[in-house]
C-alpha positions as CSV (number, residue, x, y, z in Angstrom):
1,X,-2.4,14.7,-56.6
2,X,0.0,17.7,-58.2
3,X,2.2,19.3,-55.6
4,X,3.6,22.7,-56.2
5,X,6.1,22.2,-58.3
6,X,4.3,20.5,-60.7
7,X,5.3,16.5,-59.1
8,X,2.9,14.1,-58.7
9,X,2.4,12.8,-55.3
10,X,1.7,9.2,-54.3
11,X,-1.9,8.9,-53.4
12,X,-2.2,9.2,-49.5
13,X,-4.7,7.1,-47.5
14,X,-5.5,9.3,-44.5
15,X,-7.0,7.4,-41.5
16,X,-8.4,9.2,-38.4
17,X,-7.6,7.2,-35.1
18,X,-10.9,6.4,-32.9
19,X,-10.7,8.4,-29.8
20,X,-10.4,5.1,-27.4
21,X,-10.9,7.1,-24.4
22,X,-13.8,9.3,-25.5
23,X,-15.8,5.7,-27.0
24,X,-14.7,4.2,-23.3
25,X,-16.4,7.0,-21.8
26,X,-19.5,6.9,-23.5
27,X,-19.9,3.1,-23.1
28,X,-19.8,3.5,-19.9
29,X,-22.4,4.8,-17.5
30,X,-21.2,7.5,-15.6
31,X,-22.3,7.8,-11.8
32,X,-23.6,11.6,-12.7
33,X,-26.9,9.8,-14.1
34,X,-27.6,8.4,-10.6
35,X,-28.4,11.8,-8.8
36,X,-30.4,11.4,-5.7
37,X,-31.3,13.7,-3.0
38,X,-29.4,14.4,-0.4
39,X,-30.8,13.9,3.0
40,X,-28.8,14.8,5.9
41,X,-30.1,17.8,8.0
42,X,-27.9,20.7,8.0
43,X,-27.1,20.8,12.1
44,X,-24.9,17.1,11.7
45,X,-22.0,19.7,9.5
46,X,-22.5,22.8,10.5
47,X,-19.1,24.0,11.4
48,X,-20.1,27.7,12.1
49,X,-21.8,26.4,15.2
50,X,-18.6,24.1,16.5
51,X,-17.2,26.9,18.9
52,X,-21.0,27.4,21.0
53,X,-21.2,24.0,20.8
54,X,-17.7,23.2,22.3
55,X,-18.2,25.7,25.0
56,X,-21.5,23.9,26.0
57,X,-22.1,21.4,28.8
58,X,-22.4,18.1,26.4
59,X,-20.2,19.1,23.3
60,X,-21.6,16.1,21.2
61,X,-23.2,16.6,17.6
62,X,-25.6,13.6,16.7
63,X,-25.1,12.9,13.7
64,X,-27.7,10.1,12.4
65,X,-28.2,11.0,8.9
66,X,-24.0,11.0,8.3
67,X,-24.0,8.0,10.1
68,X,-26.6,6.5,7.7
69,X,-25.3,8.3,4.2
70,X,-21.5,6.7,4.6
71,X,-22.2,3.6,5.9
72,X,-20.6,1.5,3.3
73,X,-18.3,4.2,1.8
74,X,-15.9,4.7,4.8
75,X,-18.2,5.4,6.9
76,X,-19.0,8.1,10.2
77,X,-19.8,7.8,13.0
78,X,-23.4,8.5,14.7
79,X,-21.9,11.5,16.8
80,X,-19.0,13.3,16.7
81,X,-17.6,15.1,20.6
82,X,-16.3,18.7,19.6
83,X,-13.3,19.8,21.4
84,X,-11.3,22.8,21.3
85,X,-8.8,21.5,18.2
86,X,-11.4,21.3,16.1
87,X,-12.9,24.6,16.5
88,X,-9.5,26.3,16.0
89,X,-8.8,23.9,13.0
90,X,-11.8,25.3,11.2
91,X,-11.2,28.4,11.7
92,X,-7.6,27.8,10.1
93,X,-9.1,25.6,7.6
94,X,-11.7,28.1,6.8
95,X,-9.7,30.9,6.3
96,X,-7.3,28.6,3.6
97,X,-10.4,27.0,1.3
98,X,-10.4,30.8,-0.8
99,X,-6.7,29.7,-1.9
100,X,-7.0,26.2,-2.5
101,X,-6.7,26.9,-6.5
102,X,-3.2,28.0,-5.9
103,X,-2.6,26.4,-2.5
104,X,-3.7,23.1,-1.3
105,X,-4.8,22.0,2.1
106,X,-3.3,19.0,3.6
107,X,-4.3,18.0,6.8
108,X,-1.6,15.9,8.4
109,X,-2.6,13.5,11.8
110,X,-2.3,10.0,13.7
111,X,-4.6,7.4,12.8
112,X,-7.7,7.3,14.8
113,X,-7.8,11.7,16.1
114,X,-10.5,12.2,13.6
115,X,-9.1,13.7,10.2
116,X,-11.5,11.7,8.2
117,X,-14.3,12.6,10.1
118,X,-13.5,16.4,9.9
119,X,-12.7,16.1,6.0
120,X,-16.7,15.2,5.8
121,X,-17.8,17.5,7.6
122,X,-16.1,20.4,5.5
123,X,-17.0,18.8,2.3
124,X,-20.7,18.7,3.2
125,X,-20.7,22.2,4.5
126,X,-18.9,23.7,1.2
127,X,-21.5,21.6,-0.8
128,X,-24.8,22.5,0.6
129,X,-24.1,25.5,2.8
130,X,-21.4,27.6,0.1
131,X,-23.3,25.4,-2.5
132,X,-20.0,24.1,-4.4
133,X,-19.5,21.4,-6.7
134,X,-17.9,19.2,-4.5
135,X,-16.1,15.6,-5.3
136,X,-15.0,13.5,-2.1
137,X,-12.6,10.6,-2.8
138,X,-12.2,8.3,-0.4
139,X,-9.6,5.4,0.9
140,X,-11.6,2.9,2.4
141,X,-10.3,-0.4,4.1
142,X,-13.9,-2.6,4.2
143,X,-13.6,-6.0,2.6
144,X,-14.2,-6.0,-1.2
145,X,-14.3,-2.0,-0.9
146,X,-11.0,-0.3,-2.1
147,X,-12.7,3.3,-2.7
148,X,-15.8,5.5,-2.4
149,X,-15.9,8.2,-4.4
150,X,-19.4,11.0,-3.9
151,X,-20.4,13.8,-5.8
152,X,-22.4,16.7,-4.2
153,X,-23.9,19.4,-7.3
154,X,-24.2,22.1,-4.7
155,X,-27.7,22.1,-5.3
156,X,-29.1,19.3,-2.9
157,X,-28.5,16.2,-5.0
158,X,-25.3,13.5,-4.6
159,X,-24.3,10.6,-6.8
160,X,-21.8,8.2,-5.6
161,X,-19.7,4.7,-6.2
162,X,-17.3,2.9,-4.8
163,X,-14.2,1.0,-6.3
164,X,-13.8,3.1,-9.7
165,X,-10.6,2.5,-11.2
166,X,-8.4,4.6,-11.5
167,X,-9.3,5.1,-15.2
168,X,-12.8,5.8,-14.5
169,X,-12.2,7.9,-12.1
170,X,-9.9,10.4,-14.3
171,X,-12.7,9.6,-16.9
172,X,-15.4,10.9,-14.3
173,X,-12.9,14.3,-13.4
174,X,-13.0,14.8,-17.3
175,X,-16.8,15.4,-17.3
176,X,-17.8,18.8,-17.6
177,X,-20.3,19.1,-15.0
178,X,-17.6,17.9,-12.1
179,X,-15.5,20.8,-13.6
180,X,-14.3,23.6,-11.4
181,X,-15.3,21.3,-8.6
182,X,-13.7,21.2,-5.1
183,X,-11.9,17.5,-4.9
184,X,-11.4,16.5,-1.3
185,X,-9.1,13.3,-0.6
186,X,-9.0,11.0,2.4
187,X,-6.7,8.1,3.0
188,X,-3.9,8.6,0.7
189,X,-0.4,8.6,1.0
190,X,1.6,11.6,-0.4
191,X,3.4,8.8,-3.0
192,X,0.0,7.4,-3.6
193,X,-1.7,10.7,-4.4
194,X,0.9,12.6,-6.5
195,X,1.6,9.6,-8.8
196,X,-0.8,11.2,-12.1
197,X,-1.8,7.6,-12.9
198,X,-3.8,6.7,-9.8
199,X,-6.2,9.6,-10.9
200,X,-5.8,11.8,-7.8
201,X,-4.2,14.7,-9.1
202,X,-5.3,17.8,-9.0
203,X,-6.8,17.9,-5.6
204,X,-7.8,21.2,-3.3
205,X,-7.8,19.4,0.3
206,X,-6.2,15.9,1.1
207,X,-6.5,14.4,5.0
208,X,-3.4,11.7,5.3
209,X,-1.9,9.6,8.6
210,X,1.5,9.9,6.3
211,X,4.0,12.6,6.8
212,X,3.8,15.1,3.4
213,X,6.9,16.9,2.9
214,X,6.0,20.5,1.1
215,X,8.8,20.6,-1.4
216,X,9.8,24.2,-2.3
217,X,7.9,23.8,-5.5
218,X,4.8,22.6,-3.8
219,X,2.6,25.5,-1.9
220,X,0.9,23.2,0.0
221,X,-0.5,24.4,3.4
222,X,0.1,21.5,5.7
223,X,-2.0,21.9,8.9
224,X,-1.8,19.0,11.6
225,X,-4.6,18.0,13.7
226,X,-3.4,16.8,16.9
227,X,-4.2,14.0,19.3
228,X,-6.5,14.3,22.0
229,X,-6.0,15.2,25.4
230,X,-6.9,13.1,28.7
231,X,-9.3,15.5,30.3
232,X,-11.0,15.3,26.4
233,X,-10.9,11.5,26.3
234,X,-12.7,11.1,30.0
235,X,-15.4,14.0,29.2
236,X,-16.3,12.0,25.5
237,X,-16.3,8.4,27.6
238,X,-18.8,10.2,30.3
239,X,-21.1,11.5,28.3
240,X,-21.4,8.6,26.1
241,X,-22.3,4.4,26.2
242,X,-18.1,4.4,26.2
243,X,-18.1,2.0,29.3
244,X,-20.9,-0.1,27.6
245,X,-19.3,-0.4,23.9
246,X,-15.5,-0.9,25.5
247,X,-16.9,-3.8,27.7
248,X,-15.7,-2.3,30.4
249,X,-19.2,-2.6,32.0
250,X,-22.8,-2.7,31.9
251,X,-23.8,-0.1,32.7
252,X,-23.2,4.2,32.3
253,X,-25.6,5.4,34.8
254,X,-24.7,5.4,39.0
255,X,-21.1,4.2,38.2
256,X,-19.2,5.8,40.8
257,X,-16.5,7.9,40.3
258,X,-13.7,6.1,41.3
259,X,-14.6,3.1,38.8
260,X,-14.8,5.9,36.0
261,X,-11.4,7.3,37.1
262,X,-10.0,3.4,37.2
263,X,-11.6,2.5,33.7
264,X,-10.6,5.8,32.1
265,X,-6.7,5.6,33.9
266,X,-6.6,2.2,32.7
267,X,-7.9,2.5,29.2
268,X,-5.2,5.7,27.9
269,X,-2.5,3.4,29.5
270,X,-3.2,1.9,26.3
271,X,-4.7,4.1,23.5
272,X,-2.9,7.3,24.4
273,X,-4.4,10.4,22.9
274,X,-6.3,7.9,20.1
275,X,-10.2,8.2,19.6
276,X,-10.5,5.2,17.8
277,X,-8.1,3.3,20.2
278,X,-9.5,4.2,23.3
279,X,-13.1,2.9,22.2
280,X,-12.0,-0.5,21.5
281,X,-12.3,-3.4,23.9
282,X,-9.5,-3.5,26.5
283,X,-8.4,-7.2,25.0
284,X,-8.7,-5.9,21.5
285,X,-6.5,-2.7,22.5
286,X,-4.2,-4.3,24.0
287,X,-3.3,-7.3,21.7
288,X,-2.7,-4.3,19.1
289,X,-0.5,-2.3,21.2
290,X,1.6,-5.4,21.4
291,X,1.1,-6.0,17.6
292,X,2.4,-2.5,16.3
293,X,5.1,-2.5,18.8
294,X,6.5,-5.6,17.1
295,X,6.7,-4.2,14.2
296,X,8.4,-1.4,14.7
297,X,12.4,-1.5,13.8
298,X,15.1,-0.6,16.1
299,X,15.9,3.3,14.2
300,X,12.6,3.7,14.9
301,X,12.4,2.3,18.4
302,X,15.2,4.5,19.2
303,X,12.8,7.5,18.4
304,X,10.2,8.2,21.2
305,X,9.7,11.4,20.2
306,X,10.9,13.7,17.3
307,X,10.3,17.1,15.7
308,X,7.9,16.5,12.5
309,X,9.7,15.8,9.3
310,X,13.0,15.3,10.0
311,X,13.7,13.2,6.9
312,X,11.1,10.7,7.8
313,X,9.1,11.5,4.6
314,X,8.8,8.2,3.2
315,X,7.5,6.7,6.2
316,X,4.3,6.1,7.8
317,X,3.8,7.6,11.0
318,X,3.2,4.6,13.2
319,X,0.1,3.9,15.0
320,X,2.3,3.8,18.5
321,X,3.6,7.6,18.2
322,X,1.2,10.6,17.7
323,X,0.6,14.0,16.8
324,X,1.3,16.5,19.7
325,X,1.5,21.0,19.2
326,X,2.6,23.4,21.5
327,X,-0.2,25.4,22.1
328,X,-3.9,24.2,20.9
329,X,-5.1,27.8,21.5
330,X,-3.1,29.0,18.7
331,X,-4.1,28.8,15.3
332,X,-0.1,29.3,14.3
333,X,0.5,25.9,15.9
334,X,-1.6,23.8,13.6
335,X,0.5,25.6,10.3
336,X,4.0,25.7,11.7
337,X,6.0,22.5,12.1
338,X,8.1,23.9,14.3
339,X,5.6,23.5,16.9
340,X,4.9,19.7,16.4
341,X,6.7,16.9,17.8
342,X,5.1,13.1,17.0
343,X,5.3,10.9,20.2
344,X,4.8,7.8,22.0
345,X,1.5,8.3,24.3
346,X,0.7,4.7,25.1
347,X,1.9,4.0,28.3
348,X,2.1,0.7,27.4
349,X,4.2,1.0,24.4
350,X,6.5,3.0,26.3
351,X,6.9,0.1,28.6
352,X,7.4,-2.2,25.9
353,X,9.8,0.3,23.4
354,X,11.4,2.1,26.7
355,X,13.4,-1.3,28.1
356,X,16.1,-1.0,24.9
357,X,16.5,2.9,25.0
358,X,18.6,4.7,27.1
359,X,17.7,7.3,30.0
360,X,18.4,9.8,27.6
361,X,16.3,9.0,25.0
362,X,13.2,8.6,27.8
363,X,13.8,11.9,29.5
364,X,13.4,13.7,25.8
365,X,9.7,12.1,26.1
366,X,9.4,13.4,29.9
367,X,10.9,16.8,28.6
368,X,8.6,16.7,25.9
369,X,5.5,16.0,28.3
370,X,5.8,17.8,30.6
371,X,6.2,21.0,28.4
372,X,2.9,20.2,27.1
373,X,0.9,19.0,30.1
374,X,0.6,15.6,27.8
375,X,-1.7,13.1,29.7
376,X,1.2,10.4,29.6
377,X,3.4,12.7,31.4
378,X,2.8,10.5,34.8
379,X,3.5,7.2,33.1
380,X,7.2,8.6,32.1
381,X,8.3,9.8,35.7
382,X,7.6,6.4,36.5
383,X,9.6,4.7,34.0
384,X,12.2,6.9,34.4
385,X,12.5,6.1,38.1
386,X,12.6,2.4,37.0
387,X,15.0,3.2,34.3
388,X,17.2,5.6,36.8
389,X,17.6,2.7,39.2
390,X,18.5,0.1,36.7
391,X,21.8,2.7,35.5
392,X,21.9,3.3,39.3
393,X,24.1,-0.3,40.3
394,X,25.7,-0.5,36.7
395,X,27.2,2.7,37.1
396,X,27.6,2.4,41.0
397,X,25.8,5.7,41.0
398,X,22.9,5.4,43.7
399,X,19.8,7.2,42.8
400,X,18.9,9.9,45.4
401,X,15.2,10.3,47.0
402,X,15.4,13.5,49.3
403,X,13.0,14.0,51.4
404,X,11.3,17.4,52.0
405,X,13.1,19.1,55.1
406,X,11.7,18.0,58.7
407,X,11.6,14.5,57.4
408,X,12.4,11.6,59.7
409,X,15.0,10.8,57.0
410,X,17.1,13.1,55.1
411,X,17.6,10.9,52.2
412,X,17.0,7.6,51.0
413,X,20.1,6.0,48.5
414,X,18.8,3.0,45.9
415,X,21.4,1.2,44.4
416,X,19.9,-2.5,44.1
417,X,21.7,-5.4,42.3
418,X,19.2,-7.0,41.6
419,X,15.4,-5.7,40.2
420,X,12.1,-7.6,39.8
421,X,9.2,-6.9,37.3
422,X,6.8,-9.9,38.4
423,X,3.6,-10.4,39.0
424,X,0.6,-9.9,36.2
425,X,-2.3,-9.5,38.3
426,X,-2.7,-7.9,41.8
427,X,-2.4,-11.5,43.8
428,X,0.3,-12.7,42.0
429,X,2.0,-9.1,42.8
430,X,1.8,-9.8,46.8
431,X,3.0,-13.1,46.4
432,X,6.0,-11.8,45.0
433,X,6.4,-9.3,48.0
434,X,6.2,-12.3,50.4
435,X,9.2,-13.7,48.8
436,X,11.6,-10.3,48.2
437,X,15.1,-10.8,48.5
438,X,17.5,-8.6,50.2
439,X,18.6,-5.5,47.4
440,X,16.0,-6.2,45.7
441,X,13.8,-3.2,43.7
442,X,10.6,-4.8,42.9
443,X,7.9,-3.4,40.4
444,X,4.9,-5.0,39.5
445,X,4.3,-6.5,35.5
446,X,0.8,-5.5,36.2
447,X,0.5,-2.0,35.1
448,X,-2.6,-1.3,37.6
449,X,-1.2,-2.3,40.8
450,X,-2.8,-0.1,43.2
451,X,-1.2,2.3,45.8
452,X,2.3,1.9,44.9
453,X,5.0,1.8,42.1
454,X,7.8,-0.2,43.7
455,X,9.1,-1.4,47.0
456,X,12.9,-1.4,47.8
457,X,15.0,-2.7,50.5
458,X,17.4,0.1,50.4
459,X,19.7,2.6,53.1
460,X,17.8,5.4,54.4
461,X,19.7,8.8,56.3
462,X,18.7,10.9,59.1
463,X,19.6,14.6,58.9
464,X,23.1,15.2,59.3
465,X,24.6,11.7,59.6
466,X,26.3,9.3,57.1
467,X,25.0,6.4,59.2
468,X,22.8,4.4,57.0
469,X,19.6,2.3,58.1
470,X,18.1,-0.5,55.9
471,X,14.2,0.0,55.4
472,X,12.2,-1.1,53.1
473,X,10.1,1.3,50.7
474,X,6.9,1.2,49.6
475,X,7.4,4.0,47.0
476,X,4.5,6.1,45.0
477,X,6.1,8.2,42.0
478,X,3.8,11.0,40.9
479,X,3.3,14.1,39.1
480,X,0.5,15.3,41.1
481,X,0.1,17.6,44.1
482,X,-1.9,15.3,46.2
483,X,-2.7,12.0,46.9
484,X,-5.3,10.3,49.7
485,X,-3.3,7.6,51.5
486,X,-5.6,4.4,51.4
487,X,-5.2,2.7,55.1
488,X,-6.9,-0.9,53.4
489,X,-4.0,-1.2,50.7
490,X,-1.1,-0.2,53.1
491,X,-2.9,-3.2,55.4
492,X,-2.3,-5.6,52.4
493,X,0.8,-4.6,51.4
494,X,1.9,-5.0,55.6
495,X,0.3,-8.6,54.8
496,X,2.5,-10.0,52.4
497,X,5.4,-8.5,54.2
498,X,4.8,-10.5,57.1
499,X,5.0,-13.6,55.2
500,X,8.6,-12.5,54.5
501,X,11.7,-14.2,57.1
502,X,14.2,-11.9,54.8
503,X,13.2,-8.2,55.8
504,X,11.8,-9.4,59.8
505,X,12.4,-6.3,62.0
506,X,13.5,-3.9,59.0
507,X,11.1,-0.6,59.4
508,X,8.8,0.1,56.6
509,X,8.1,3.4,55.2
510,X,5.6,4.9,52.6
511,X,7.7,7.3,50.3
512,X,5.9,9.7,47.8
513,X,8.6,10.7,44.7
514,X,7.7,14.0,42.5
515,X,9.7,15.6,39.8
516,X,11.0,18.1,41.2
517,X,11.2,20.4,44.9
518,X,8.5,22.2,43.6
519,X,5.8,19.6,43.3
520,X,7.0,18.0,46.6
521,X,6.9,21.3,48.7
522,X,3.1,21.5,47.5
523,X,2.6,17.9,47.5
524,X,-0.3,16.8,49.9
525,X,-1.1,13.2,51.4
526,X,-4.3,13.3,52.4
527,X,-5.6,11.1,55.1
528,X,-1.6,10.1,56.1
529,X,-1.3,8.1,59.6
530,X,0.3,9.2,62.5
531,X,4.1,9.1,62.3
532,X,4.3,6.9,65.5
533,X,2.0,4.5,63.7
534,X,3.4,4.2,60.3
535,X,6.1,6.4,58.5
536,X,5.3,8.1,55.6
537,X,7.7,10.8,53.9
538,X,7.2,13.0,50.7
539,X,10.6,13.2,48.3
540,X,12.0,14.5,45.1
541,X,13.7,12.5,42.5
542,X,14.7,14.7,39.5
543,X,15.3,12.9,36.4
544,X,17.1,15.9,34.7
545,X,19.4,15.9,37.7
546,X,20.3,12.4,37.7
547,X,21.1,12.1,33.6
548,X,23.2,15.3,34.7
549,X,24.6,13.4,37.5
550,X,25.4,10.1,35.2
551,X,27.1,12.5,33.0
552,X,29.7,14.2,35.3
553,X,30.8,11.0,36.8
554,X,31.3,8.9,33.3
């Protein structure tokens, strides 16, 4: 060879270098050459129809054919209960899909309210209602399964797989006919998604139980779907085989209404605002609880109940604290963080994380709560009042019950030196009543004792005097307006008393506590004895007021 110049060249040997990837690809079968028919009737994902259907008397979607098309690939389940969340959160979501090419949609929730499930439902209904291209990733946790990854054309047909590598499956995104399609992602982490070699990236709409931080170059819209409320929880278990499926009984049919308000009271003691929780078997709910709360660390024990964020990025949102907005009418709620706080909801957990914590860090749950109307609002009013009269003797500061005015008593003072949590079932709980010591605030271990919350040998006041008089207690703490006095339990509780030498001649009174001298002005005991027979009085502990209290004097 003669360069320019006139100087000969060394000969060159020019070698082309195989395209690895491209002869990968080709040696491979790709999942596009298994199209099949899609067959899942349009009703099971037809989101248009959500808000009708959530305003009707049985707000359940059957959904068979889902049930049957991801069984194996991470599943859904054979009906889905619409509440009001998810109508507003299509309506959000719908009104964000036209931007996903510049801004992504991650949905942000607790494990078990349903994200997964909702993700479906707006991939099938862009793929064969808008007729998109649509490619759904999926995490799923199913023995050998790792992955699930389905293909809709937009024209009726779907291919799918399940654990592709993460090389295959940026070999598959490369094809040209899953070009300009709409990637949906369920499962993921934010670390696990953004990190270009797991084959994730680019995506339009990711659902995750992690925390995803927006940094300022990412224009992500981040809307949270929330957990569920009590009254949503007791209408889903009524109109489904809930009480079958949880082993709580039998039967669904002619259950009367108290055993569904015992099954459904006892059941969110444990799940909290949890779907997925609160259909598991009592046992299996339980041992859980127990199993996630001891494995939580102390920083994070510490926090009942934080603002979303807040630095926590890297960490998991735990399966003990959930999701919780301001107002679930307002489709600003689901986009702003500033309206979401993640909370403890189990009652049980906050038994079990509450003994370390102080009163301070309890009340910012009962704050919290009660701003929301959150179902576990109850369950915190009582542990406060057990947490108030355990600072009460430390801090020789006696926690105040006053009674609404015309009482027999103005006030009753606690201020016990010693306290009792005993008893794990309701006989073992009235054994432990026959043998109360003097100052002694008892509380049952078993969560469900019926009829009351404590019983306290304590001094009681009448109006105008500093002359005390020791009684004993029987006290209900509630958030309620009314309650219906039950003659049968006061007759066992009067029982075990008798068996007791230490409180012989001591008069006995039934106190109702509320939150505040609101609730206890309105506060109605239905079917209450006659004075002369048995006392009962109605009284306000304010938690607020005591913390306050605590406070001034140390």
């Amino acid at each position: 060879m003669i360069g320019k110049r006139g100087r000969k060249l060394r000969n060159l040997l020019i070698v082309k270098v195989p395209n690895l990837t491209r002869k990968r690809k080709l040696s491979e079968a790709s999942i596009l050459d298994q199209l099949e028919a899609l067959q899942v009737a349009e009703v099971e994902f037809q989101l248009d129809a959500l808000s009708d259907k959530q305003e009707s008397d049985t707000p359940i979607v059957k959904t068979p054919g889902l049930h049957a098309f991801w069984k194996g690939f991470g599943d859904f389940p054979s009906s889905y209960f619409v509440r009001k969340e998810e109508v507003v959160i299509w309506q959000v979501v719908r009104g964000l899909l036209p931007t996903v090419g510049k801004k992504r949609i991650v949905m942000v929730g607790s494990p078990g309210v349903g994200k997964s499930c909702f993700l479906m439902l707006v991939g099938l209904y862009m793929a064969c209602i808008e007729k998109r291209k649509v490619l759904i990733i999926r995490r799923v946790k199913e023995g050998d399964v790792a992955n699930a990854v389905v293909y809709f054309d937009g024209q009726g047909s779907i291919a799918r797989q399940k654990n592709l590598s993460a090389f295959r499956l940026q070999l598959l995104r490369e094809e040209e006919e899953l070009q300009g399609a709409l990637v949906l992602v369920d499962g993921y982490s934010q670390a696990h998604v953004d990190a270009e070699a797991n084959g994730l990236l680019p995506f339009h709409v990711l659902a995750t139980s992690c925390q995803y931080d927006a940094k300022h170059d990412d224009p992500s819209h981040v809307v949270v779907i929330p957990a569920w409320q009590r009254n949503d929880l007791e209408k889903y278990a009524r109109l489904t085989d809930w009480a079958i499926s949880t082993g709580l009984s039998r039967k669904t049919k002619n259950l009367n209404d108290s055993t569904w308000r015992k099954f459904l009271k006892e059941q969110y003691f444990y799940s909290g605002g949890s779907l997925r929780d609160f259909c598991k078997t009592r046992e299996a709910l339980k041992e859980q609880v127990e199993r996630y709360c001891s494995k939580i660390g102390n920083v994070q024990a510490y926090q009942l109940v934080y603002t979303y964020g807040s630095g926590r990025s890297s960490d998991q949102v735990d399966r003990i604290r959930r999701h919780y907005i301001t107002n679930p009418e307002n489709e600003e709620h689901y986009t702003k963080s500033r309206y979401w706080k993640v909370s403890v909801d189990s009652g049980y957990a906050l038994k079990y994380l509450g003994q370390n914590v102080s009163m301070q860090k309890q009340l910012e749950v009962f704050t919290y709560a009660e701003s929301v109307d959150a179902g576990f609002l109850g369950t915190t009013y009582k542990l406060l009042l057990r947490h108030a009269v355990h600072e009460a003797y430390a801090k020789k500061t006696p926690v105040v019950l006053k009674m609404n005015e015309g009482s027999y008593y103005e006030r009753i003072e606690i201020c016990a030196p010693r306290i009792e949590c005993r008893g794990e079932n309701e006989e073992e709980c009235y054994t432990c009543l026959a043998n109360l010591s003097e100052r002694t605030y008892w509380h049952p271990d078993y969560p469900f004792f019926p009829f009351i919350d404590a019983v306290v040998i304590c001094e009681a006041f009448r109006s105008g005097s500093n002359r005390s008089e020791e009684i004993v207690a029987y006290i209900q703490a509630t958030i309620r307006n009314e309650k219906t006095f039950k003659p049968h339990r006061l007759r066992k509780l009067n029982e075990a008393m008798d068996k007791n030498p230490s409180i012989v001649g001591v008069n006995r009174v039934f106190v109702v506590a509320g939150p505040d001298s609101t609730t206890c002005k309105r506060f109605t005991l239905r079917g209450a004895p006659n004075p002369e027979e048995f006392l009962t009085m109605v009284s306000c502990f304010d938690p607020n007021e005591f913390e306050r209290q605590l406070r001034a004097e140390h």
